[in-house]
Backbone and ligand atoms as CSV (ligand in chain L), in Angstrom:
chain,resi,resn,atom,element,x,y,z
A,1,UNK,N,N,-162.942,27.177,-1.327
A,1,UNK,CA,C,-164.044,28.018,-1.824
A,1,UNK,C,C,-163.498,29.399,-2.204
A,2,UNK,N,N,-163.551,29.846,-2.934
A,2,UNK,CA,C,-163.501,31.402,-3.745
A,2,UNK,C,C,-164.143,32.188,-2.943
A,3,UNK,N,N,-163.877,32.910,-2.910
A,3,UNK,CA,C,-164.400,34.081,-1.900
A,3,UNK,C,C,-165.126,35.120,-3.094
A,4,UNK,N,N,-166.202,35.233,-2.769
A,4,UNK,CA,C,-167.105,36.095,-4.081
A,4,UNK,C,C,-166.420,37.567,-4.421
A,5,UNK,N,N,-166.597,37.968,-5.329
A,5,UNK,CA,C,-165.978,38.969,-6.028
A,5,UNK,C,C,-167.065,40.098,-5.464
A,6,UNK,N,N,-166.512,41.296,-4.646
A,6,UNK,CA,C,-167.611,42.548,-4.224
A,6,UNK,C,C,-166.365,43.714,-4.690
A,7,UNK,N,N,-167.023,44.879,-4.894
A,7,UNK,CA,C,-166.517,46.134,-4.541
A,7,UNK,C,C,-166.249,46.646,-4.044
A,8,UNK,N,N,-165.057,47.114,-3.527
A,8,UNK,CA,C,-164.787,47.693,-2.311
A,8,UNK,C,C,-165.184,49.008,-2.055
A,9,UNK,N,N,-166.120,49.442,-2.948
A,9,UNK,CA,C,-166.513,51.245,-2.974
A,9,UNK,C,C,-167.820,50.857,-2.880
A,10,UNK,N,N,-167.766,51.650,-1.453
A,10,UNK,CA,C,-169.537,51.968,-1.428
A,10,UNK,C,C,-170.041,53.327,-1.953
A,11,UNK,N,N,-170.980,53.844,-2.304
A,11,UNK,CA,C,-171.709,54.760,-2.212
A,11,UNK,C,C,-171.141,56.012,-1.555
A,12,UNK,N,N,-170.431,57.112,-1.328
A,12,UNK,CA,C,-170.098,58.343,-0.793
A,12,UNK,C,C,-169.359,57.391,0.421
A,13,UNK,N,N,-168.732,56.662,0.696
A,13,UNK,CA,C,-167.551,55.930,1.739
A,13,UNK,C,C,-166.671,55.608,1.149
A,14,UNK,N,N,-165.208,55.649,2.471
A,14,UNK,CA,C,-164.637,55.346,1.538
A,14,UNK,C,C,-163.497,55.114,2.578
A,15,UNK,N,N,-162.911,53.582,2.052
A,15,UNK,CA,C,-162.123,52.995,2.557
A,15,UNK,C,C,-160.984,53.672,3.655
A,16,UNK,N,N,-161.052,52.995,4.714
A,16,UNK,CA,C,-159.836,53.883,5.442
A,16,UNK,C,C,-158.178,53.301,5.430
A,17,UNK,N,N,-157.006,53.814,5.257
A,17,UNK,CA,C,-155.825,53.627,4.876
A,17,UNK,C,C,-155.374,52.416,5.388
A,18,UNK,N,N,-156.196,51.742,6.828
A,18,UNK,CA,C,-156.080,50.649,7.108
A,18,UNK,C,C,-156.614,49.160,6.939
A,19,UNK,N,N,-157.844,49.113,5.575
A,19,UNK,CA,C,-158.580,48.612,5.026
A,19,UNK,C,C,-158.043,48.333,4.109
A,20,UNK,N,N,-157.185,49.046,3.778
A,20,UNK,CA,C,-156.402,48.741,1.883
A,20,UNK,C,C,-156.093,47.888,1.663
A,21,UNK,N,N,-156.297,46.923,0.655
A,21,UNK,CA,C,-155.591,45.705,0.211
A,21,UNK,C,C,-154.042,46.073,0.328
A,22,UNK,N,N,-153.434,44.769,0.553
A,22,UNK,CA,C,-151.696,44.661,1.085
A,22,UNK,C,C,-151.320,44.477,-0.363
A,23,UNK,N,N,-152.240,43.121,-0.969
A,23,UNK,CA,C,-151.405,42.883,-1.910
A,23,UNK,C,C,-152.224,42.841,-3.255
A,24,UNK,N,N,-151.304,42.237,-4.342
A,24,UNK,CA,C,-152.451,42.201,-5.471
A,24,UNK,C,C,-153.797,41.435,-5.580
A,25,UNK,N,N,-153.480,40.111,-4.563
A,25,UNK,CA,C,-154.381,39.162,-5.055
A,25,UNK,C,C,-155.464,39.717,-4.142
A,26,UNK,N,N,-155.534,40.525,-3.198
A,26,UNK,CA,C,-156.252,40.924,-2.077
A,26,UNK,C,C,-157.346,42.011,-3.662
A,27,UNK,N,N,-156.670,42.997,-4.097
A,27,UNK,CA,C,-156.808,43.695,-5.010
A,27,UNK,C,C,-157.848,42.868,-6.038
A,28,UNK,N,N,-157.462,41.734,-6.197
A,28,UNK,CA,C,-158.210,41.202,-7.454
A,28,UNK,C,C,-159.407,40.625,-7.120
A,29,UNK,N,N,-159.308,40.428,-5.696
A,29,UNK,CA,C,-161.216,39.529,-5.484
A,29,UNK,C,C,-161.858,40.851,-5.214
A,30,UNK,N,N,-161.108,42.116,-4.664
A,30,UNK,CA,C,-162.025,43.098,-4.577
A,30,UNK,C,C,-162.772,43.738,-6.031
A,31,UNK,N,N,-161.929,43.865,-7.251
A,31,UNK,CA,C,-161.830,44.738,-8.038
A,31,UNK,C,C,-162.453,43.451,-9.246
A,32,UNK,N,N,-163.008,44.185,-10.076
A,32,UNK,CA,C,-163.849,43.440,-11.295
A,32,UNK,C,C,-162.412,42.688,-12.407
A,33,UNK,N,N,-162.362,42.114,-12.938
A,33,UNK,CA,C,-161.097,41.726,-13.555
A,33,UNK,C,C,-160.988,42.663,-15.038
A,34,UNK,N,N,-161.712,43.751,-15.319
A,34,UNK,CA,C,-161.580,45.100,-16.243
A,34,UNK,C,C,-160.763,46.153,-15.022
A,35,UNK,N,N,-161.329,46.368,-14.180
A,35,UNK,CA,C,-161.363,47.192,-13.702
A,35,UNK,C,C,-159.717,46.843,-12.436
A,36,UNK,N,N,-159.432,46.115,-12.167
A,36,UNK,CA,C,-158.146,44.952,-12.218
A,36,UNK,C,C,-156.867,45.514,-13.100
A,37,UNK,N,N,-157.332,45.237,-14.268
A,37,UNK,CA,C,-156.414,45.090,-15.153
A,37,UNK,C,C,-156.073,46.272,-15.298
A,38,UNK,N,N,-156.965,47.464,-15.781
A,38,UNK,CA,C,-156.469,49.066,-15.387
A,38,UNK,C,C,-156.026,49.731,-13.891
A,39,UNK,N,N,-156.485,49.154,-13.485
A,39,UNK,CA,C,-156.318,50.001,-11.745
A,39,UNK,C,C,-155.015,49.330,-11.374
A,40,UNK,N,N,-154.202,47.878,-11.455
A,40,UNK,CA,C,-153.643,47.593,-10.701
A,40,UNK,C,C,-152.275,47.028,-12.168
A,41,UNK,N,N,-152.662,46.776,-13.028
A,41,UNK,CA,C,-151.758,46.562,-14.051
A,41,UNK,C,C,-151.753,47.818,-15.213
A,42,UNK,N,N,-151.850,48.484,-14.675
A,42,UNK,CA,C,-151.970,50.083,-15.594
A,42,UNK,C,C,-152.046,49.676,-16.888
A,43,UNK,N,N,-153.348,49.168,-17.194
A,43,UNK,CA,C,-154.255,48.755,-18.289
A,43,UNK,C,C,-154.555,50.164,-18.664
A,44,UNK,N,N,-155.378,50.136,-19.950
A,44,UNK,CA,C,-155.802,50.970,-20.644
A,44,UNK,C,C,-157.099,50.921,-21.040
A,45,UNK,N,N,-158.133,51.476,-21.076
A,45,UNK,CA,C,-159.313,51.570,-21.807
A,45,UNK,C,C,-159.766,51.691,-23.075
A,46,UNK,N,N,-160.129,50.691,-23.862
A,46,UNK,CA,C,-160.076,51.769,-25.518
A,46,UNK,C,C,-160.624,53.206,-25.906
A,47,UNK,N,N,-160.137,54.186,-26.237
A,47,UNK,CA,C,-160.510,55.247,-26.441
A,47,UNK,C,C,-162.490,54.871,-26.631
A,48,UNK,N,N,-163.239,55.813,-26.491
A,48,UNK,CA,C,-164.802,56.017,-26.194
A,48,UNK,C,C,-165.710,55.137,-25.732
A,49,UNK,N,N,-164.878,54.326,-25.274
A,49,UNK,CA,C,-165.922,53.268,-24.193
A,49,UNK,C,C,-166.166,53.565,-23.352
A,50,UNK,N,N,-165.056,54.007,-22.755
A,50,UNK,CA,C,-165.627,54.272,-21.295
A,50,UNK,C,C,-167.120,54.964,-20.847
A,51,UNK,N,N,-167.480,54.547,-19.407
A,51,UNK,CA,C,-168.716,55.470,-19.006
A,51,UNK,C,C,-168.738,56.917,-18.990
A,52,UNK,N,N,-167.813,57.302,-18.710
A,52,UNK,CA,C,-167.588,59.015,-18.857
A,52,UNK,C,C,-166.903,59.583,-19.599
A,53,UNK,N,N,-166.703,59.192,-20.673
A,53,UNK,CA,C,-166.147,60.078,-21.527
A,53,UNK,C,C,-167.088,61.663,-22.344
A,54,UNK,N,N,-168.213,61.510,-22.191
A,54,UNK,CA,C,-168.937,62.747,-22.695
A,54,UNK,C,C,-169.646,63.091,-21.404
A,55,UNK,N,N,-169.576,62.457,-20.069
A,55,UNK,CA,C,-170.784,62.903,-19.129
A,55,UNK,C,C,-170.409,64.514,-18.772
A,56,UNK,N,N,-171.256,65.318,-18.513
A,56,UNK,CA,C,-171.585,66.435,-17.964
A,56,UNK,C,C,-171.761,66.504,-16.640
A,57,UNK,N,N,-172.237,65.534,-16.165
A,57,UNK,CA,C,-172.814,65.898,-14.496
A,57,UNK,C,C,-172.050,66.168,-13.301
A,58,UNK,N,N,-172.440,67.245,-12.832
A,58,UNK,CA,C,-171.607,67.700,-11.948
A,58,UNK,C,C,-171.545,66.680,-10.794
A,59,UNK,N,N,-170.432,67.131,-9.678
A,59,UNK,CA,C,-170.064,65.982,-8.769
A,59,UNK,C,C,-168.452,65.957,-8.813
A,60,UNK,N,N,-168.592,64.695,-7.678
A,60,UNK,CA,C,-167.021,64.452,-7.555
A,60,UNK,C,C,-166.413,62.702,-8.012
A,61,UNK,N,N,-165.305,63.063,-8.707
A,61,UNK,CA,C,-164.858,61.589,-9.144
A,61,UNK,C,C,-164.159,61.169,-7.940
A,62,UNK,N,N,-164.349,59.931,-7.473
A,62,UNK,CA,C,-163.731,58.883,-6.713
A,62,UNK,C,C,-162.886,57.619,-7.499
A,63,UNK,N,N,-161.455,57.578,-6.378
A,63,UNK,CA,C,-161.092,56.699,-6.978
A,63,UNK,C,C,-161.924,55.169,-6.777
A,64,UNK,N,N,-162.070,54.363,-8.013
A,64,UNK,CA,C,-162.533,53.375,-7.945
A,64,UNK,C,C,-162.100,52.154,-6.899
A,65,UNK,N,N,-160.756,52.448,-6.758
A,65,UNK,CA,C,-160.054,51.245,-6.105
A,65,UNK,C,C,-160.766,51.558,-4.377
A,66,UNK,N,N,-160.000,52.765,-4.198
A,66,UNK,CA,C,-160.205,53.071,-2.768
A,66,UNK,C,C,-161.295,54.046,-2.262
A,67,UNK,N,N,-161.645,54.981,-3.362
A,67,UNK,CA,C,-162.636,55.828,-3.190
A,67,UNK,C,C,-162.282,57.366,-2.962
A,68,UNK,N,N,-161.440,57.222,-2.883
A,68,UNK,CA,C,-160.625,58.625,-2.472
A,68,UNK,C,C,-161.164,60.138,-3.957
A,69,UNK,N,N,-161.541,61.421,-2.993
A,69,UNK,CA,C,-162.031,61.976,-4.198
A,69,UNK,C,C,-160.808,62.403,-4.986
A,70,UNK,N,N,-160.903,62.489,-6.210
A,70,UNK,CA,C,-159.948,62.654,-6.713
A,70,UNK,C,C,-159.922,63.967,-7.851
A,71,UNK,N,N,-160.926,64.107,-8.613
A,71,UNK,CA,C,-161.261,65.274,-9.827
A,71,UNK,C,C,-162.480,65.729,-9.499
A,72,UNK,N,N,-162.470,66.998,-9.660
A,72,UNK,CA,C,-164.284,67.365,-9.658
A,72,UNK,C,C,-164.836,68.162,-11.058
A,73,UNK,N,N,-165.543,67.469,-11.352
A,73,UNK,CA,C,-166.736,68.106,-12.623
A,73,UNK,C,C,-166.208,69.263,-13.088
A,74,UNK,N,N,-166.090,70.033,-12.234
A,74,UNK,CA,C,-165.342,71.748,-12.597
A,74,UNK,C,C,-164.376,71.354,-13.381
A,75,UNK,N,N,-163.376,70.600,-13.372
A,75,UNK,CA,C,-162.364,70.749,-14.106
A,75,UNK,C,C,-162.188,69.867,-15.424
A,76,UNK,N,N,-163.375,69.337,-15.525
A,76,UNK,CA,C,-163.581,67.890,-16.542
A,76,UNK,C,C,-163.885,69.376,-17.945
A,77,UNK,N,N,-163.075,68.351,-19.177
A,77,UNK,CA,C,-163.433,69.439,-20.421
A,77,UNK,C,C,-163.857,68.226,-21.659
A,78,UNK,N,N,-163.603,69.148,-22.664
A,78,UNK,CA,C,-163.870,67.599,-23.736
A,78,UNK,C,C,-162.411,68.008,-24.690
A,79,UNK,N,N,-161.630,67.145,-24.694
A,79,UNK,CA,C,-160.674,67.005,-24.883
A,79,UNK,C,C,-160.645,66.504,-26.671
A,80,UNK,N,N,-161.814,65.770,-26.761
A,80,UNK,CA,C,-162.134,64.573,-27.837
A,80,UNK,C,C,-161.036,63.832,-28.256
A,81,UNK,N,N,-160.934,63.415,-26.828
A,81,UNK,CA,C,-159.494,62.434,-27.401
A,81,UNK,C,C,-159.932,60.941,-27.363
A,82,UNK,N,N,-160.918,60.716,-26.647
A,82,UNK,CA,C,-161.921,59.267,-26.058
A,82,UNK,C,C,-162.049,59.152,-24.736
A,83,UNK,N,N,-161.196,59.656,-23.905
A,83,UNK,CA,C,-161.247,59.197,-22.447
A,83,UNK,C,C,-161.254,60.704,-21.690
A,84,UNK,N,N,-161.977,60.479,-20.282
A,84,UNK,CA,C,-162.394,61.636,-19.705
A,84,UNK,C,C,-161.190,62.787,-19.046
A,85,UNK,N,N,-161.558,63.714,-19.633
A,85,UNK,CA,C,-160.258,64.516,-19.366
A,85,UNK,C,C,-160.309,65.995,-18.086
A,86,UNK,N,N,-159.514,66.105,-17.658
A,86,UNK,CA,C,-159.527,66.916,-16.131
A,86,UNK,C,C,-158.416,67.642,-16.531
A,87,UNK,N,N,-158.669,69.506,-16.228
A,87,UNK,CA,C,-157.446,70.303,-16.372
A,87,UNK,C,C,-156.853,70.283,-15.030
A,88,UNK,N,N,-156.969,69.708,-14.055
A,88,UNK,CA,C,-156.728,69.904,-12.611
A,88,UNK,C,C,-156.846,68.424,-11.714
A,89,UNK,N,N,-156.532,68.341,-10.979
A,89,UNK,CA,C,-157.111,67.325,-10.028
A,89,UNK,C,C,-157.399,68.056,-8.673
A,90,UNK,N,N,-157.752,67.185,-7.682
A,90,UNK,CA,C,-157.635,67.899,-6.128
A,90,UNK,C,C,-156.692,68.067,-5.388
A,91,UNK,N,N,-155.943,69.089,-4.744
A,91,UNK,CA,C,-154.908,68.883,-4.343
A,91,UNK,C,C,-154.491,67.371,-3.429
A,92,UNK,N,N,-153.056,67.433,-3.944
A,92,UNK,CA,C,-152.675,65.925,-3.042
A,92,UNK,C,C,-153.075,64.747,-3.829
A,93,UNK,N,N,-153.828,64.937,-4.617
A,93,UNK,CA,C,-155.012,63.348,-4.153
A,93,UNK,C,C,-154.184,62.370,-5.665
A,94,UNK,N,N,-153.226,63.209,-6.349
A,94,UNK,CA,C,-152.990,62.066,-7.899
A,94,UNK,C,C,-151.365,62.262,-7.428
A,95,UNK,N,N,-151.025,61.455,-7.894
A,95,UNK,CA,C,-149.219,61.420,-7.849
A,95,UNK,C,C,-148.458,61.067,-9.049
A,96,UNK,N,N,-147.508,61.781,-9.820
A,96,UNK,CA,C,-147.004,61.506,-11.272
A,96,UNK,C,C,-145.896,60.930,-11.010
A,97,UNK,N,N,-145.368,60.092,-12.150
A,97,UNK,CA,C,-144.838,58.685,-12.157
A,97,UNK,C,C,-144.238,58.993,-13.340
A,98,UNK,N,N,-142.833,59.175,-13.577
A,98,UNK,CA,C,-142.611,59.169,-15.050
A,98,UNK,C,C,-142.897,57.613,-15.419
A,99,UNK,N,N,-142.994,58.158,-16.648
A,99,UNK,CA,C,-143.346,56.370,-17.752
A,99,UNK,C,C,-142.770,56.048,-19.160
A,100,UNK,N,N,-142.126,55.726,-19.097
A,100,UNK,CA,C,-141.490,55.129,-20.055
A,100,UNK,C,C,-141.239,54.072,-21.132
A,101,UNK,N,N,-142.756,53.330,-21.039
A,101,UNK,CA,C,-143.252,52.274,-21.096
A,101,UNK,C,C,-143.298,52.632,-23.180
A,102,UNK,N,N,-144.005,51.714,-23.561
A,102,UNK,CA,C,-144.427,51.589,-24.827
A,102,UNK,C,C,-142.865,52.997,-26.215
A,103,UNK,N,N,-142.124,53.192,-25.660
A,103,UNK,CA,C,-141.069,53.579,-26.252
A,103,UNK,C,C,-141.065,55.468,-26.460
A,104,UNK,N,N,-142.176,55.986,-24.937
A,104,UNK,CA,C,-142.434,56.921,-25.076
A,104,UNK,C,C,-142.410,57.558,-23.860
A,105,UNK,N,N,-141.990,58.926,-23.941
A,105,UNK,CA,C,-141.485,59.444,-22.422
A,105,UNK,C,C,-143.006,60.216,-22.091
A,106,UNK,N,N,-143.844,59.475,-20.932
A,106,UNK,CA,C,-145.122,60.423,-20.632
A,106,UNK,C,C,-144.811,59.959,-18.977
A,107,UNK,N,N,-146.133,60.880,-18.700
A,107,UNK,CA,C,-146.458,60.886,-17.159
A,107,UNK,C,C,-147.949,60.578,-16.580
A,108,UNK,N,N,-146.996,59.050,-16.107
A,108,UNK,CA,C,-148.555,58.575,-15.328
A,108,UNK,C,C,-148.585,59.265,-14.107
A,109,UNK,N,N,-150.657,59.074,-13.995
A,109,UNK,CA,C,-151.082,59.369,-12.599
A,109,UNK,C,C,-151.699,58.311,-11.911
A,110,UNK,N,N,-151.278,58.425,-10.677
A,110,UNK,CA,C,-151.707,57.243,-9.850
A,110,UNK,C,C,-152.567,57.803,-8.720
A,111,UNK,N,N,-153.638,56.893,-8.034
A,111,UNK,CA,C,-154.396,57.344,-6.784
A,111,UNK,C,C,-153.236,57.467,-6.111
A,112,UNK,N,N,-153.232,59.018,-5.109
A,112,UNK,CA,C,-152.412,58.960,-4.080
A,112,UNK,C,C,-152.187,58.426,-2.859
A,113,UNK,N,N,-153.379,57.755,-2.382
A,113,UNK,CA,C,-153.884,56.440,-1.485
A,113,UNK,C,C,-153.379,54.988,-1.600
A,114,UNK,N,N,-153.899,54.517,-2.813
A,114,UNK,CA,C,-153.878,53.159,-2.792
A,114,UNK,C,C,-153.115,53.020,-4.053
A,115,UNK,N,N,-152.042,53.887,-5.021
A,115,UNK,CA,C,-151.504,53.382,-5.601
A,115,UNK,C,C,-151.944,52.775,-6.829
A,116,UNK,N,N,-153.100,52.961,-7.187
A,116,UNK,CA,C,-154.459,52.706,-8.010
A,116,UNK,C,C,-153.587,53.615,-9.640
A,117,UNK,N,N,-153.449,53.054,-10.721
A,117,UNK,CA,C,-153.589,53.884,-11.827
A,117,UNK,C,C,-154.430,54.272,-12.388
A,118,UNK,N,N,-154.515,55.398,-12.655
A,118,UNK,CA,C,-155.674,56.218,-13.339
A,118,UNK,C,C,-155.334,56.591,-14.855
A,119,UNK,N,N,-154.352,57.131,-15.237
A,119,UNK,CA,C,-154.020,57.469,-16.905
A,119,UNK,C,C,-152.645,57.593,-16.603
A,120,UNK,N,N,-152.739,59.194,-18.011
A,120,UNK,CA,C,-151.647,59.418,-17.961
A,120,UNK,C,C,-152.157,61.529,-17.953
A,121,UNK,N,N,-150.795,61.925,-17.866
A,121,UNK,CA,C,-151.340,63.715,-17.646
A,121,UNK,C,C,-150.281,64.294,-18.644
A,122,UNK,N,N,-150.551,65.153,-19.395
A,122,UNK,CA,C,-149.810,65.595,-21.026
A,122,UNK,C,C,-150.227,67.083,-19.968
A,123,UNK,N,N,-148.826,67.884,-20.743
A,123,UNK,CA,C,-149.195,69.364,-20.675
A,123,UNK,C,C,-148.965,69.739,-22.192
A,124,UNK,N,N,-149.171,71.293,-22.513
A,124,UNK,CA,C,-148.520,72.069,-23.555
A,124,UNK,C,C,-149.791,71.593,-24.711
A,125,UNK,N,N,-150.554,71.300,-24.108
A,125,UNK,CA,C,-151.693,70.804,-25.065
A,125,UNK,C,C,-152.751,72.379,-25.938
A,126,UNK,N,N,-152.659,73.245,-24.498
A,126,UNK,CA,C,-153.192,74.144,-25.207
A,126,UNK,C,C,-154.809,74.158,-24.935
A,127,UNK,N,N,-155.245,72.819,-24.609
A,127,UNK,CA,C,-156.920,72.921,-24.549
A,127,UNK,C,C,-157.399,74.064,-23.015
A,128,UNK,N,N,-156.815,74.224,-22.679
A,128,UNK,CA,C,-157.365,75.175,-21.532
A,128,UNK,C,C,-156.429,75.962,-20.665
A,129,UNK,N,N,-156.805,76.822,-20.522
A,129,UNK,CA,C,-155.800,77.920,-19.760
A,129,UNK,C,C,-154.845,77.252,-18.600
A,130,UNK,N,N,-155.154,76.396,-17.964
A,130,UNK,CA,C,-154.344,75.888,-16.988
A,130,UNK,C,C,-153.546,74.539,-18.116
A,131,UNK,N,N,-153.435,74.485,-19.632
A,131,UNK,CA,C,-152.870,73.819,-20.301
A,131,UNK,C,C,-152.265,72.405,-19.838
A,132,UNK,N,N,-152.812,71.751,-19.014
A,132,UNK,CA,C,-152.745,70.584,-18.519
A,132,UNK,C,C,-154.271,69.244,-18.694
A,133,UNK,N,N,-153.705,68.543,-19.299
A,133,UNK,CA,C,-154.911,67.022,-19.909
A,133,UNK,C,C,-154.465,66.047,-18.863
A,134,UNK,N,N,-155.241,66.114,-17.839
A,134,UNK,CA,C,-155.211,64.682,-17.249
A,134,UNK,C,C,-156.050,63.723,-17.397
A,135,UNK,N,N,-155.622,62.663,-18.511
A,135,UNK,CA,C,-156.433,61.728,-19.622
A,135,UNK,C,C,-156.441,60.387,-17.929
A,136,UNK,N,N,-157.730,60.223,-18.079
A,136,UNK,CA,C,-158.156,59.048,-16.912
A,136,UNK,C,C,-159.018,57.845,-17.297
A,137,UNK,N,N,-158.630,56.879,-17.253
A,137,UNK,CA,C,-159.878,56.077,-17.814
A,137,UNK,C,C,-161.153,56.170,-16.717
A,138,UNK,N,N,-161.957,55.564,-17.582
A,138,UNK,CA,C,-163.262,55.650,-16.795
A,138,UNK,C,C,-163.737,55.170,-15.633
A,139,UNK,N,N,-162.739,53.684,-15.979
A,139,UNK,CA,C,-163.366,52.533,-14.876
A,139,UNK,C,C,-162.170,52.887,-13.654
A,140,UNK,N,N,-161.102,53.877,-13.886
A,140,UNK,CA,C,-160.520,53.653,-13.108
A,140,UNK,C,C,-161.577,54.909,-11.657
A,141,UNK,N,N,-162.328,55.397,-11.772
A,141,UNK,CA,C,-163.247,56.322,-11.340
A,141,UNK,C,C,-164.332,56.553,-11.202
A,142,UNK,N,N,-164.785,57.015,-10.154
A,142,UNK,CA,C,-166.664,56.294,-10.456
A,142,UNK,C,C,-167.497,57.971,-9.329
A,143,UNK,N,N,-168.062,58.542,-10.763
A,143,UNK,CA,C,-168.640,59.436,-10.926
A,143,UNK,C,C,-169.785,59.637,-9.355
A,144,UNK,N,N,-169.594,60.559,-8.237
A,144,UNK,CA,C,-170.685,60.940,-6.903
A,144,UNK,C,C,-171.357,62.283,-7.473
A,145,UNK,N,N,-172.788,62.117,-8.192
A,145,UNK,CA,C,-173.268,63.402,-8.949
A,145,UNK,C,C,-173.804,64.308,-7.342
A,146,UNK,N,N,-173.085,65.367,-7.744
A,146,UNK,CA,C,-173.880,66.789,-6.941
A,146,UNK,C,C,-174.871,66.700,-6.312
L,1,ZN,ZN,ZN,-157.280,55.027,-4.657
């Protein structure tokens, strides 16, 4: 029998370091198979799909995987690039990864918890005084409004 597919994020809780999935497949009955494919195979979102790419509402982003807060509203801008963009994160909470992937030297961010991918983070951009774009997909994050 399959074990039903749930979320591991409740509502303002949030997983404790000893709850974490070990492995991937643990990862995949928890996690939606979109939300899978970005969080744990550093998938991508197509630029303006996502749920938050224009939201306003204040609050704190959680990581999707584990829940962990990760960006807050304050630092969300509009980038208009398609995907939701943060000049800052919370301290501690993202960890950069050089990447080298697709024939291009950038820097992923990952949940600092569970190892969860979230985007990627560009500086020298210029959009805001702290000149740092930390481009996140949507699903990898799930919006706790104020
Ligand atoms: Zn996480």
């Amino acid at each position: 029998m399959p074990r039903p597919r749930r979320s591991t994020y409740r509502w303002g809780v949030s997983l404790d370091d000893n709850e974490l999935p070990r492995t991937e497949d643990e990862w995949r009955v928890r996690l939606t198979p979109e939300e899978f494919h970005v969080l744990r195979e550093a998938g991508t979102e197509r630029p303006w799909t996502g749920e938050y790419v224009d939201t306003k509402t204040q609050g704190v982003y959680h990581c999707r995987a584990c829940g962990l807060e990760l960006f807050s509203s304050d630092t969300k801008f509009d980038s208009h690039c398609g995907w939701p963009s943060f000049d800052d994160a919370i301290p501690g909470r993202v960890k950069e990864i050089e990447d080298r992937s697709l024939g291009m030297a950038r820097t992923e961010i990952r949940c600092a918890r569970c190892d969860s991918h979230l985007g990627h983070v560009f500086h020298g951009e210029g959009f805001t005084p702290k000149d740092t774009r930390h481009c996140v997909n949507s699903i990898s994050v799930r919006l706790e409004p104020r």
